[in-house]
mmCIF file as gemmi writes it, N, C-alpha and C atoms, coordinates in Angstrom:
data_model
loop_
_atom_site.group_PDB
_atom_site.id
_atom_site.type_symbol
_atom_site.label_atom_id
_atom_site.label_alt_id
_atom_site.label_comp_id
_atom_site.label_asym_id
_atom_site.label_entity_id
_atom_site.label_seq_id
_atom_site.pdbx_PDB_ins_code
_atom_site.Cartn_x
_atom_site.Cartn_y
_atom_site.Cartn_z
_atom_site.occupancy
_atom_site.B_iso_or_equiv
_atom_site.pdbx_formal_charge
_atom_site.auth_seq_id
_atom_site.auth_asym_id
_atom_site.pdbx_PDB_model_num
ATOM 1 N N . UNK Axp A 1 ? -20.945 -1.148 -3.37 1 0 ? 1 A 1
ATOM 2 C CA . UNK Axp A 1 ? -21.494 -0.974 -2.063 1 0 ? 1 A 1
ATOM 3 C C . UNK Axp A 1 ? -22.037 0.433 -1.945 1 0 ? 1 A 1
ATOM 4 N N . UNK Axp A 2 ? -22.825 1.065 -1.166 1 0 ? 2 A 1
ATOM 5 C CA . UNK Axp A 2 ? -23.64 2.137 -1.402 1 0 ? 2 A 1
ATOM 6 C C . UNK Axp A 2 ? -22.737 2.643 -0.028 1 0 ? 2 A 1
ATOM 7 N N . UNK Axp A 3 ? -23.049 4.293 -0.677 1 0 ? 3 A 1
ATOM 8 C CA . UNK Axp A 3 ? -21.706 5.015 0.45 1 0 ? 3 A 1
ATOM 9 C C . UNK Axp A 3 ? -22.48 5.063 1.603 1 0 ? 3 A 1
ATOM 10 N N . UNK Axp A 4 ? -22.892 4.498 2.489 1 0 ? 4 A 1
ATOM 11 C CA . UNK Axp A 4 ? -23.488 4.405 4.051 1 0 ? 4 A 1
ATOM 12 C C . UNK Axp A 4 ? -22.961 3.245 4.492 1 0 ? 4 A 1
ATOM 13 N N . UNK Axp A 5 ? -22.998 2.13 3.416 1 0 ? 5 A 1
ATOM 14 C CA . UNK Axp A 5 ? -22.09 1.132 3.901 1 0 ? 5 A 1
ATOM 15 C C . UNK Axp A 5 ? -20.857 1.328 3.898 1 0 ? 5 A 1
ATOM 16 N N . UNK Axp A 6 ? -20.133 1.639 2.677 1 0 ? 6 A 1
ATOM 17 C CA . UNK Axp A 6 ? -18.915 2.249 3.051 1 0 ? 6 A 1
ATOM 18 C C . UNK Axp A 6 ? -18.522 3.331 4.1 1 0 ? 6 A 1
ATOM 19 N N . UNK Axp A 7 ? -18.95 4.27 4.279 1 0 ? 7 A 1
ATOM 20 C CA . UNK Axp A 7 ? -19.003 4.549 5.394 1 0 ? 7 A 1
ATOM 21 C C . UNK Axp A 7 ? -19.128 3.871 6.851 1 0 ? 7 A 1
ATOM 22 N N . UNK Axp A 8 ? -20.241 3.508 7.088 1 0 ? 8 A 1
ATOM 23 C CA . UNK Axp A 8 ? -19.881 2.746 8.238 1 0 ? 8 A 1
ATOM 24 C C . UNK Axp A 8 ? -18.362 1.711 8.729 1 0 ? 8 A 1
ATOM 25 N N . UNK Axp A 9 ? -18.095 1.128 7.084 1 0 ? 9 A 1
ATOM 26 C CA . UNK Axp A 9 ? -16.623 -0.081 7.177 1 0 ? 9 A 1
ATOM 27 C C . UNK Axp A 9 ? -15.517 0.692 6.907 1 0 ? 9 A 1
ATOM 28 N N . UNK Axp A 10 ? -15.64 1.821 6.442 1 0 ? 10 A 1
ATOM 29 C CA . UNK Axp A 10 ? -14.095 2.309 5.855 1 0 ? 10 A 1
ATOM 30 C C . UNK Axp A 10 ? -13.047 1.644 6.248 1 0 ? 10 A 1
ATOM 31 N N . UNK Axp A 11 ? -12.906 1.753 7.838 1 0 ? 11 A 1
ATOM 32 C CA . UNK Axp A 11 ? -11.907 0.862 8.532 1 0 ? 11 A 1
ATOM 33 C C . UNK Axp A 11 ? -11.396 -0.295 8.005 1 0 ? 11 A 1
ATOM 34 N N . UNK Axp A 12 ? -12.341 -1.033 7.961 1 0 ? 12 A 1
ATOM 35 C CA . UNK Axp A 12 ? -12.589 -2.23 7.378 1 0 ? 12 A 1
ATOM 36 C C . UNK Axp A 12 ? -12.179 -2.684 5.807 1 0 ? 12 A 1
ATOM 37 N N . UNK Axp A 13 ? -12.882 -1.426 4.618 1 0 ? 13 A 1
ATOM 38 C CA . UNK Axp A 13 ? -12.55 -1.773 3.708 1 0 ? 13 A 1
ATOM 39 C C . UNK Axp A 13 ? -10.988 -1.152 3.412 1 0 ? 13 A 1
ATOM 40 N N . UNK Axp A 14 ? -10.279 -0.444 4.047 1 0 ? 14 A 1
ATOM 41 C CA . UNK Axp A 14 ? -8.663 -0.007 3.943 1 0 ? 14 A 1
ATOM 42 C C . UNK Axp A 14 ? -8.038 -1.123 4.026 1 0 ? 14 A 1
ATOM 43 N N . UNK Axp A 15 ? -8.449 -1.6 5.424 1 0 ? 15 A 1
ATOM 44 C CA . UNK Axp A 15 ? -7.541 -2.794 5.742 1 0 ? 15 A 1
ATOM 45 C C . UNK Axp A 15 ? -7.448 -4.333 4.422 1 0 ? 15 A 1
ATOM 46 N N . UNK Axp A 16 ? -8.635 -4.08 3.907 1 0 ? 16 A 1
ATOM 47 C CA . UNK Axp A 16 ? -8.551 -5.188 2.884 1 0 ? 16 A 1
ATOM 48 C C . UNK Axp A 16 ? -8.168 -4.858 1.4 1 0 ? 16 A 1
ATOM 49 N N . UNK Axp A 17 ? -8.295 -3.831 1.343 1 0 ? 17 A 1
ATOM 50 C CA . UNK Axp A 17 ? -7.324 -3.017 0.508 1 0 ? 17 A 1
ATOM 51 C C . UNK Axp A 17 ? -5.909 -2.94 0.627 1 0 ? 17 A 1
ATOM 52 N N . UNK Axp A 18 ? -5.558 -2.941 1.402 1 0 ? 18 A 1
ATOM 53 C CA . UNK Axp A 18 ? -3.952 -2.963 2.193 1 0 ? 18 A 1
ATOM 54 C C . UNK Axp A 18 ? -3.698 -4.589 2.024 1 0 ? 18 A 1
ATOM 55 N N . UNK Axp A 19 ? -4.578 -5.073 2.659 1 0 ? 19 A 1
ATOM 56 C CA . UNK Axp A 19 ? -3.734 -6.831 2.388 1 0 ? 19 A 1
ATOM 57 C C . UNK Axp A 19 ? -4.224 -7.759 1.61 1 0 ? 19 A 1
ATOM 58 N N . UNK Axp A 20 ? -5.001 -7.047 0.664 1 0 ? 20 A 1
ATOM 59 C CA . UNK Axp A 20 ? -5.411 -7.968 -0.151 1 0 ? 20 A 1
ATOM 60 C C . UNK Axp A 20 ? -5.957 -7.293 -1.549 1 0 ? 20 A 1
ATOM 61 N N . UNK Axp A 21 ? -5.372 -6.283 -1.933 1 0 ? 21 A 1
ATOM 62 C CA . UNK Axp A 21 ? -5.506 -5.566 -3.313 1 0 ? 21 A 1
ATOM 63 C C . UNK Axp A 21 ? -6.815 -5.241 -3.472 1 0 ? 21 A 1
ATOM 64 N N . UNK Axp A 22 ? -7.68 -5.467 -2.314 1 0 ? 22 A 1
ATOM 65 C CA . UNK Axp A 22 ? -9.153 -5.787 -2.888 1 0 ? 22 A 1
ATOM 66 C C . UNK Axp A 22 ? -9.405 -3.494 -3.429 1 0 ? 22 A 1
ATOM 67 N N . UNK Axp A 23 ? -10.657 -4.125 -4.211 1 0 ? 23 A 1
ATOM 68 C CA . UNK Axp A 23 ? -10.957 -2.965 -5.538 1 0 ? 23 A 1
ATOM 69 C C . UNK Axp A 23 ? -12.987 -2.717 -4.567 1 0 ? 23 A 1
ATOM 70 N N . UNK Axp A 24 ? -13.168 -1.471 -4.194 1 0 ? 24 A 1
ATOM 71 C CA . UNK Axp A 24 ? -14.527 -1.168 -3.922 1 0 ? 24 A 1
ATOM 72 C C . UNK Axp A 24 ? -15.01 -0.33 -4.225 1 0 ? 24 A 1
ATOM 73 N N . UNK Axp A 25 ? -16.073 -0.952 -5.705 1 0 ? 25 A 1
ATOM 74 C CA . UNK Axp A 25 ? -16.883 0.746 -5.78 1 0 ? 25 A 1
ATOM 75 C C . UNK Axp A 25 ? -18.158 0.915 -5.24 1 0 ? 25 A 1
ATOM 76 N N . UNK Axp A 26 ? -18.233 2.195 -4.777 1 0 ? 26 A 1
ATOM 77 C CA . UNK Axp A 26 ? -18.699 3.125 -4.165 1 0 ? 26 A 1
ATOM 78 C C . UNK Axp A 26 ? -20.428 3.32 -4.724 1 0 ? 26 A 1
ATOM 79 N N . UNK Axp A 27 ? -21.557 2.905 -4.31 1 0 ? 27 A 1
ATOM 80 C CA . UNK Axp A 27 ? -22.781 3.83 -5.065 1 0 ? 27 A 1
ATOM 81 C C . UNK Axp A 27 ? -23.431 5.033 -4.422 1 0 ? 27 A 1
ATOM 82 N N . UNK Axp A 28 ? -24.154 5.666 -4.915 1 0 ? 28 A 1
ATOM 83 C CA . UNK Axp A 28 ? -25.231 6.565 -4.477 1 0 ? 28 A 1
ATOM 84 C C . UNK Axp A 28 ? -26.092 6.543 -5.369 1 0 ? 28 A 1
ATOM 85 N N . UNK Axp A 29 ? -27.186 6.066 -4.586 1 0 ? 29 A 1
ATOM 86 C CA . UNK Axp A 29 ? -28.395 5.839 -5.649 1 0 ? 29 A 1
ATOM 87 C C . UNK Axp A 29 ? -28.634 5.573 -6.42 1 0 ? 29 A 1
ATOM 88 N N . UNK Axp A 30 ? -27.619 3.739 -6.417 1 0 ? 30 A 1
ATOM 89 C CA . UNK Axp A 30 ? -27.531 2.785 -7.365 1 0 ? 30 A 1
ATOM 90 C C . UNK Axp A 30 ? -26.875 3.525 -8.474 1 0 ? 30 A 1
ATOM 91 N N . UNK Axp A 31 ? -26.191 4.659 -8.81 1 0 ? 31 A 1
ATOM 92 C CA . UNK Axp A 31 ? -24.953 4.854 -9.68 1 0 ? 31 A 1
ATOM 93 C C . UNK Axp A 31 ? -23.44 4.695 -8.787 1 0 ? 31 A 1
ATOM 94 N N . UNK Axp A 32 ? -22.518 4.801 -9.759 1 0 ? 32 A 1
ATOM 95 C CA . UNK Axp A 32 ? -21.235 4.696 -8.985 1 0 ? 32 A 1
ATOM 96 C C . UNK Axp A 32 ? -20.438 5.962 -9.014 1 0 ? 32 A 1
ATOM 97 N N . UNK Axp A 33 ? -20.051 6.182 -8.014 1 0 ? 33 A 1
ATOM 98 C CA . UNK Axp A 33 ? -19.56 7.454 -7.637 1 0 ? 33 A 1
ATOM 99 C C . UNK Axp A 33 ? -18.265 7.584 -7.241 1 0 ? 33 A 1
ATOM 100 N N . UNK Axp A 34 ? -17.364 6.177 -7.101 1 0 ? 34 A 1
ATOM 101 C CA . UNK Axp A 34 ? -16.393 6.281 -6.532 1 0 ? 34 A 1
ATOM 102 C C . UNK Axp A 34 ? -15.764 4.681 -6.014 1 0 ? 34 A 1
ATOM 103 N N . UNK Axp A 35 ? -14.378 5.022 -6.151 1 0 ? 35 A 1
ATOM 104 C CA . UNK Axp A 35 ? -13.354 3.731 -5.901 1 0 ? 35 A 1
ATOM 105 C C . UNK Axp A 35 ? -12.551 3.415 -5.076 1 0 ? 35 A 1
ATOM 106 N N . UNK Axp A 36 ? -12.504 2.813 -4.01 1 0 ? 36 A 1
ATOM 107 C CA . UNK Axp A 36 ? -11.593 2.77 -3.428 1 0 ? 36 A 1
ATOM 108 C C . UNK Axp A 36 ? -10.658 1.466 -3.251 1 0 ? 36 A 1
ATOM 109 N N . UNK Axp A 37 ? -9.372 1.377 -3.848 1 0 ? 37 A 1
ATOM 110 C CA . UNK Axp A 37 ? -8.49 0.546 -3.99 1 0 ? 37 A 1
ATOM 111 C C . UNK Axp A 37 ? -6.699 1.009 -4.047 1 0 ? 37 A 1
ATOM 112 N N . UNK Axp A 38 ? -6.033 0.237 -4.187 1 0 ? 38 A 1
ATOM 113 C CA . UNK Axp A 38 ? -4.747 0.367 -3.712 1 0 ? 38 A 1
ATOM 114 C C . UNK Axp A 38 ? -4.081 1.551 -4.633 1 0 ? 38 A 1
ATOM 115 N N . UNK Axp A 39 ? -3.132 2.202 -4.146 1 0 ? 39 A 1
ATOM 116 C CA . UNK Axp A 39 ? -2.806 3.069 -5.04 1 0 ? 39 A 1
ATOM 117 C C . UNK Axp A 39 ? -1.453 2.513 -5.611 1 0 ? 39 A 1
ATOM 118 N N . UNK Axp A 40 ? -1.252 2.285 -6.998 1 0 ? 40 A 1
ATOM 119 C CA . UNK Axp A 40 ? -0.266 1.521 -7.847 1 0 ? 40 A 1
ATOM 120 C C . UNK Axp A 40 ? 0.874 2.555 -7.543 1 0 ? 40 A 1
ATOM 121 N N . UNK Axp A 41 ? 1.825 2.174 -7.799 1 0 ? 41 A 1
ATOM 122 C CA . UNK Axp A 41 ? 3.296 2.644 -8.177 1 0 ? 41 A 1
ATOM 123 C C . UNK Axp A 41 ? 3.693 3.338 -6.612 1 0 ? 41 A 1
ATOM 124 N N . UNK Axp A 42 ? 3.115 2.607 -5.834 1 0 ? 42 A 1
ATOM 125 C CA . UNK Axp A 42 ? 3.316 3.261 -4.319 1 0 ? 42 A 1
ATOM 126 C C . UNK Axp A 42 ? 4.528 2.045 -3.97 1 0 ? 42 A 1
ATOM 127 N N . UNK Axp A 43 ? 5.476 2.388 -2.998 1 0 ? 43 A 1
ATOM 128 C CA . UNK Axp A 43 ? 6.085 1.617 -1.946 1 0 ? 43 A 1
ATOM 129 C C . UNK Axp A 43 ? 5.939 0.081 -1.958 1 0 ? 43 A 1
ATOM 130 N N . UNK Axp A 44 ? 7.204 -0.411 -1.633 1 0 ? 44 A 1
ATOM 131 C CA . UNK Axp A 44 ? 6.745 -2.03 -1.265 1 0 ? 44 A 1
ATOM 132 C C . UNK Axp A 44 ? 7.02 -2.033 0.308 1 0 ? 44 A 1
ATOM 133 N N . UNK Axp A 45 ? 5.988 -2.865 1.029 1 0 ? 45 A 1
ATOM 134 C CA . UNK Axp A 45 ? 6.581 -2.784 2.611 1 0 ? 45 A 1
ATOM 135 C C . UNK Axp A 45 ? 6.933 -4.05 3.008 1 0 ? 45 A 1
ATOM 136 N N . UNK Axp A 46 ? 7.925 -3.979 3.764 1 0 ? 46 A 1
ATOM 137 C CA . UNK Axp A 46 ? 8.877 -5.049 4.254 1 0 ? 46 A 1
ATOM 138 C C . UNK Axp A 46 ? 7.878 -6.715 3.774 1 0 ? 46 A 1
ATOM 139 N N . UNK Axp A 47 ? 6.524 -6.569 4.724 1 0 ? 47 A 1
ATOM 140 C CA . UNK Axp A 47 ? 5.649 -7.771 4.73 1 0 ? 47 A 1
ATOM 141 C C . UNK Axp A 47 ? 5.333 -8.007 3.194 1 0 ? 47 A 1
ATOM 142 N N . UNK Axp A 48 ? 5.498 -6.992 2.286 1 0 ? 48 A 1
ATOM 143 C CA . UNK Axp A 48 ? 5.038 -7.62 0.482 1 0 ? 48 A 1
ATOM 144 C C . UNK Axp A 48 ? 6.521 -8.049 0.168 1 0 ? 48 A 1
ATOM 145 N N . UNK Axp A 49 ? 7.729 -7.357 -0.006 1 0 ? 49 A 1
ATOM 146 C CA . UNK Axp A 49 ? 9.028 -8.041 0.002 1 0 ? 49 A 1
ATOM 147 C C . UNK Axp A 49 ? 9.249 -9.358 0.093 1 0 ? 49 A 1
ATOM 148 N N . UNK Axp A 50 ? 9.182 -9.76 1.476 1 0 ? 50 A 1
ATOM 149 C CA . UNK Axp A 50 ? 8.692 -10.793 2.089 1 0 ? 50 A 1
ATOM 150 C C . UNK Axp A 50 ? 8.265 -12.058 1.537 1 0 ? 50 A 1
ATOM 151 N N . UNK Axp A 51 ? 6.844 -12.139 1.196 1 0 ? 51 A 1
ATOM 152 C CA . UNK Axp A 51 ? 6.188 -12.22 0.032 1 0 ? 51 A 1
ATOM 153 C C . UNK Axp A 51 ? 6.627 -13.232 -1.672 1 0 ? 51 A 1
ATOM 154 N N . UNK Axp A 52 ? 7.106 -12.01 -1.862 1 0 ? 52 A 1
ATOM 155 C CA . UNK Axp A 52 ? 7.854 -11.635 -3.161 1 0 ? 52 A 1
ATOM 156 C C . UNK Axp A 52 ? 9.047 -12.723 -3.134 1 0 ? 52 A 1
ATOM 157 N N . UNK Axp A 53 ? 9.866 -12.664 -2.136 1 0 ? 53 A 1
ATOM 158 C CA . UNK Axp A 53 ? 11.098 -13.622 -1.695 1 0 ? 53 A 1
ATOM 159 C C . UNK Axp A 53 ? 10.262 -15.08 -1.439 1 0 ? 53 A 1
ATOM 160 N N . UNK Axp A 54 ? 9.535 -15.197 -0.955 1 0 ? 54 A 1
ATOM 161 C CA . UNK Axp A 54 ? 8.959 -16.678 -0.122 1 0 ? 54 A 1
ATOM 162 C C . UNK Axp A 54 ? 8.496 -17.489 -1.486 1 0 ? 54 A 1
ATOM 163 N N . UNK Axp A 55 ? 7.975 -16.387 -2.521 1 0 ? 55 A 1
ATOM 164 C CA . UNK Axp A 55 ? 7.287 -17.241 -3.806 1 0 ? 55 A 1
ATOM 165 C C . UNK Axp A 55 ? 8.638 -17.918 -4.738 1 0 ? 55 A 1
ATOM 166 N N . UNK Axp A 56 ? 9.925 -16.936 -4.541 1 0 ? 56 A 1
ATOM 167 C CA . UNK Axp A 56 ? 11.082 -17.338 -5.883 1 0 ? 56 A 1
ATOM 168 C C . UNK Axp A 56 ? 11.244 -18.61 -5.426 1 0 ? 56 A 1
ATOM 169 N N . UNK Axp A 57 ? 12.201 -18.957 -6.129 1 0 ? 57 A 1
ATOM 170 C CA . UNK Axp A 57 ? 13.088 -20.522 -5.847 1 0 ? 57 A 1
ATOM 171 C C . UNK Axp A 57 ? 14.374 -19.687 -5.925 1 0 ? 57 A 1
ATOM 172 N N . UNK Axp A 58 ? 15.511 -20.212 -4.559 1 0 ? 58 A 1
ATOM 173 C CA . UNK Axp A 58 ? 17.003 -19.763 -4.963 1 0 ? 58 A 1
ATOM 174 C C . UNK Axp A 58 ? 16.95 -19.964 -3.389 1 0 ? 58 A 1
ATOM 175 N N . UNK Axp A 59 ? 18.709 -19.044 -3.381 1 0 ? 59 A 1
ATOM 176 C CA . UNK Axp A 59 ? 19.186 -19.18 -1.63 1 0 ? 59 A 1
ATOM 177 C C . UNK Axp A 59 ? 18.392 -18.491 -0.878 1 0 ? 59 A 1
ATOM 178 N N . UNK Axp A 60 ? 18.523 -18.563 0.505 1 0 ? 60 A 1
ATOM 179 C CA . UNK Axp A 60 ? 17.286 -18.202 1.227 1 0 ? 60 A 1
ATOM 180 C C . UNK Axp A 60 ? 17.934 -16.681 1.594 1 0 ? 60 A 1
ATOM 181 N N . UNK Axp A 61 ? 17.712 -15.958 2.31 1 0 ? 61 A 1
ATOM 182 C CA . UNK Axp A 61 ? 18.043 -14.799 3.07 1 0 ? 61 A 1
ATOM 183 C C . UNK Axp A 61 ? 18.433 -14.763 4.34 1 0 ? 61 A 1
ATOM 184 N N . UNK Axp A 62 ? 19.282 -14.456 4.432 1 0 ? 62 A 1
ATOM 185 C CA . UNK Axp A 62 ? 19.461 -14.431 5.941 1 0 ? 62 A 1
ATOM 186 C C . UNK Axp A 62 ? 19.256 -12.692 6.711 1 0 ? 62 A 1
ATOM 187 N N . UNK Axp A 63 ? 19.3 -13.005 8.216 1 0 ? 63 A 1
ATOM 188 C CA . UNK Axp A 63 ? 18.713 -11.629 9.101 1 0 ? 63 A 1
ATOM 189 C C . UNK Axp A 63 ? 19.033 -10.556 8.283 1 0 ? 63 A 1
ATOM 190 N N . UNK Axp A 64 ? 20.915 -10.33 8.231 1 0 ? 64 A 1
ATOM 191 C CA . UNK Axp A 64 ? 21.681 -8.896 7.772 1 0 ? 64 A 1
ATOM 192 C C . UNK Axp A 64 ? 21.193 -9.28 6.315 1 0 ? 64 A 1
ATOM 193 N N . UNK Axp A 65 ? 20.942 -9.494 5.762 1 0 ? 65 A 1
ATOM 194 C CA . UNK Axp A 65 ? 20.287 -9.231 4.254 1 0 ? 65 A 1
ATOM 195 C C . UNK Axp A 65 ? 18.804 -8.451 4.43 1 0 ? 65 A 1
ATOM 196 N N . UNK Axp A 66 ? 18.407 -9.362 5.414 1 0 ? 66 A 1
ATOM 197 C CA . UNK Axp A 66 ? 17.071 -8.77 5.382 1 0 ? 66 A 1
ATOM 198 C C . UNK Axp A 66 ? 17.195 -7.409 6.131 1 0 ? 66 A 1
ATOM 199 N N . UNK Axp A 67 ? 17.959 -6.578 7.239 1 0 ? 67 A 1
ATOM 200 C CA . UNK Axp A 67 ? 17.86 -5.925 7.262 1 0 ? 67 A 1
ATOM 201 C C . UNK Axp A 67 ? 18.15 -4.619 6.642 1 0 ? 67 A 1
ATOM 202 N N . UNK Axp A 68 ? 19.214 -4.907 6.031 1 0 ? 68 A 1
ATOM 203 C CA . UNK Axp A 68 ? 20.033 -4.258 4.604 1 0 ? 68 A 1
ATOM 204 C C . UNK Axp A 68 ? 18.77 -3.636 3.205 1 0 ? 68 A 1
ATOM 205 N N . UNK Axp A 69 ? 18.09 -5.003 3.332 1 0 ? 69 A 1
ATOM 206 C CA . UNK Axp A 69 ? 16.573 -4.675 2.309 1 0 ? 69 A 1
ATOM 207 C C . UNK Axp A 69 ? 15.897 -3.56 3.104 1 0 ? 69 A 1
ATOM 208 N N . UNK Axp A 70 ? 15.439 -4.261 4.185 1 0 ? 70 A 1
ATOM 209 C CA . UNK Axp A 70 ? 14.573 -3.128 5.121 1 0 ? 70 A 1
ATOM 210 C C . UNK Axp A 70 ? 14.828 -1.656 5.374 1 0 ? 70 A 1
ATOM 211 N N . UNK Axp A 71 ? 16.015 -1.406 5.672 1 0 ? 71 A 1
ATOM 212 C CA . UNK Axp A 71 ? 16.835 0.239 5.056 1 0 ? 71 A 1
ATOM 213 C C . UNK Axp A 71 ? 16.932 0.555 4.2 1 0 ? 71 A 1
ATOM 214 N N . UNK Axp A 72 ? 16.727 -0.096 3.086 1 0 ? 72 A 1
ATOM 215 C CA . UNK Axp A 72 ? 16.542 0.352 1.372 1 0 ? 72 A 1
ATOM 216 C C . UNK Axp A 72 ? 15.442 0.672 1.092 1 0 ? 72 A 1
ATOM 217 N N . UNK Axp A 73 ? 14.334 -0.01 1.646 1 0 ? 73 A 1
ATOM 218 C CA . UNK Axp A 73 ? 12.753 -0.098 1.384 1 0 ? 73 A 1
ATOM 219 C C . UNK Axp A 73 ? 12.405 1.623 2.089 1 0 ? 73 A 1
ATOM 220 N N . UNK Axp A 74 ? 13.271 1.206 3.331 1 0 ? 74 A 1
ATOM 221 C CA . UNK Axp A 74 ? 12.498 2.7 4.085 1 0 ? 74 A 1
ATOM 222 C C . UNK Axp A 74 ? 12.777 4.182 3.701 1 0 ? 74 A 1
ATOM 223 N N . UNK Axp A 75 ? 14.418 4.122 3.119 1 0 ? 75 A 1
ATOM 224 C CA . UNK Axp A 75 ? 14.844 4.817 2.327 1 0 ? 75 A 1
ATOM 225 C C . UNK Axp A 75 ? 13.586 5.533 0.836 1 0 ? 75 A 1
ATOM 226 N N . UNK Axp A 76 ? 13.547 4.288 0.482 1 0 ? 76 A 1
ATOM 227 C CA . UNK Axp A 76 ? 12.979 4.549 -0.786 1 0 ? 76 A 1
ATOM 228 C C . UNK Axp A 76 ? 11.446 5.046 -0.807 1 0 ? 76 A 1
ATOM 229 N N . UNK Axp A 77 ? 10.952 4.286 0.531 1 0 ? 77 A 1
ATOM 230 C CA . UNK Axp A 77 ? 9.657 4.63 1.012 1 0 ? 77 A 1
ATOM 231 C C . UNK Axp A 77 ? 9.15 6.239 1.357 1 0 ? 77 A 1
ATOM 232 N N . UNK Axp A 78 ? 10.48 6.973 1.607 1 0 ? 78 A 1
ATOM 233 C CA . UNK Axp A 78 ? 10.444 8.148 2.634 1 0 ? 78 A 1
ATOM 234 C C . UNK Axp A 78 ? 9.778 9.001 1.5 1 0 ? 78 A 1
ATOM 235 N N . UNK Axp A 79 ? 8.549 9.638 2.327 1 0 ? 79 A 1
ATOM 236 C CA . UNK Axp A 79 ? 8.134 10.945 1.521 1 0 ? 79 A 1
ATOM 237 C C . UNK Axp A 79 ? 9.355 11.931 1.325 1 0 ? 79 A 1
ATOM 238 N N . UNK Axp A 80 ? 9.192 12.639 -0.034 1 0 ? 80 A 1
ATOM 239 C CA . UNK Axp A 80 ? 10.259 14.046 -0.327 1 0 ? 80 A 1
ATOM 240 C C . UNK Axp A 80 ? 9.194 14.723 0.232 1 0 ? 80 A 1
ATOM 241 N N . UNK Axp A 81 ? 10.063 15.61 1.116 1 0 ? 81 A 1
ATOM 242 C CA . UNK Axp A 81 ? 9.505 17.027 1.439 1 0 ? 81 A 1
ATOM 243 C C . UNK Axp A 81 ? 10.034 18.202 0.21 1 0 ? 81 A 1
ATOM 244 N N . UNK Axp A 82 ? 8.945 19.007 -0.503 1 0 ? 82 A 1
ATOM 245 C CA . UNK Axp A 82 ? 9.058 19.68 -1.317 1 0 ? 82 A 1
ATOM 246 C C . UNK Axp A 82 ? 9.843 20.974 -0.746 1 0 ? 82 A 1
ATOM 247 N N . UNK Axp A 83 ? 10.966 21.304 -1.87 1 0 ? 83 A 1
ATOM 248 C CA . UNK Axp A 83 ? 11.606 22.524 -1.532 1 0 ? 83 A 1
ATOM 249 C C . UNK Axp A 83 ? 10.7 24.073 -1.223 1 0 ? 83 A 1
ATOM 250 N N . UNK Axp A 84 ? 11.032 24.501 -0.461 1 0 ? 84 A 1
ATOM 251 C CA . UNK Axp A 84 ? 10.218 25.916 -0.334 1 0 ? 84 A 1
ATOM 252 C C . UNK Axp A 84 ? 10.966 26.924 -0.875 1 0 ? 84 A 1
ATOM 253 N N . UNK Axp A 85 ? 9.61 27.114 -1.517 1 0 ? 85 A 1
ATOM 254 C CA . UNK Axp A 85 ? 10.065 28.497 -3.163 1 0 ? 85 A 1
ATOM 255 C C . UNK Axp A 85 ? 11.011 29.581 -2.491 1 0 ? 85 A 1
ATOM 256 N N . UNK Axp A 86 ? 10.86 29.779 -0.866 1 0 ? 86 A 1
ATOM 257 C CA . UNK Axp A 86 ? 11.3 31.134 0.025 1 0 ? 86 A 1
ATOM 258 C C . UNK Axp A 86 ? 12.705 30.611 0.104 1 0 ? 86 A 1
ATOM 259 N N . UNK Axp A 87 ? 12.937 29.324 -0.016 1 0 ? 87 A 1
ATOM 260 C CA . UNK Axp A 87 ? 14.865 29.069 0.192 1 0 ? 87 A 1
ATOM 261 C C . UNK Axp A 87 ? 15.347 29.432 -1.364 1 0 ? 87 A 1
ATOM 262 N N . UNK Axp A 88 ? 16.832 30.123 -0.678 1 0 ? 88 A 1
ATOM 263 C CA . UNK Axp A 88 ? 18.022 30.267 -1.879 1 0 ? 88 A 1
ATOM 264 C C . UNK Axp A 88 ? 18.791 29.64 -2.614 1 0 ? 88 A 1
């Protein structure tokens, strides 16, 4: 897609990036300049979990499981704030 269109959708193309892995490169003047798609080895969020569970075969989940996951996810999700070189 040529970056004016992307531009104009960004909105647009995040969101389908976000729920649907989708992959968009970028032109300027019919070369490619750029990609925009999901970033790997990032976070799983509750709704891909989800997902992930609905496709297996086995026992189902119940609420306190699922919320038990959901505090693990967010846990694991949480940005580290980097130590500052000025602490002892």
């Amino acid at each position: 897609m040529s970056a004016t269109e992307a531009a104009k959708n960004f909105g647009s193309i995040l969101a389908e990036v976000r729920e649907r892995d989708a992959v968009y490169v970028v032109e300027r003047r019919g070369r490619a300049v750029a990609q925009v798609g999901p970033v790997r080895g990032r976070g799983l969020t509750l709704r891909e979990f989800a997902r992930l569970v609905a496709k297996r075969s086995g026992p189902s989940v119940d609420e306190e499981c699922l919320r038990a996951i959901e505090e693990g996810i967010a846990i694991w999700n949480r940005e580290e704030v980097p130590r500052s070189p000025w602490e002892r």
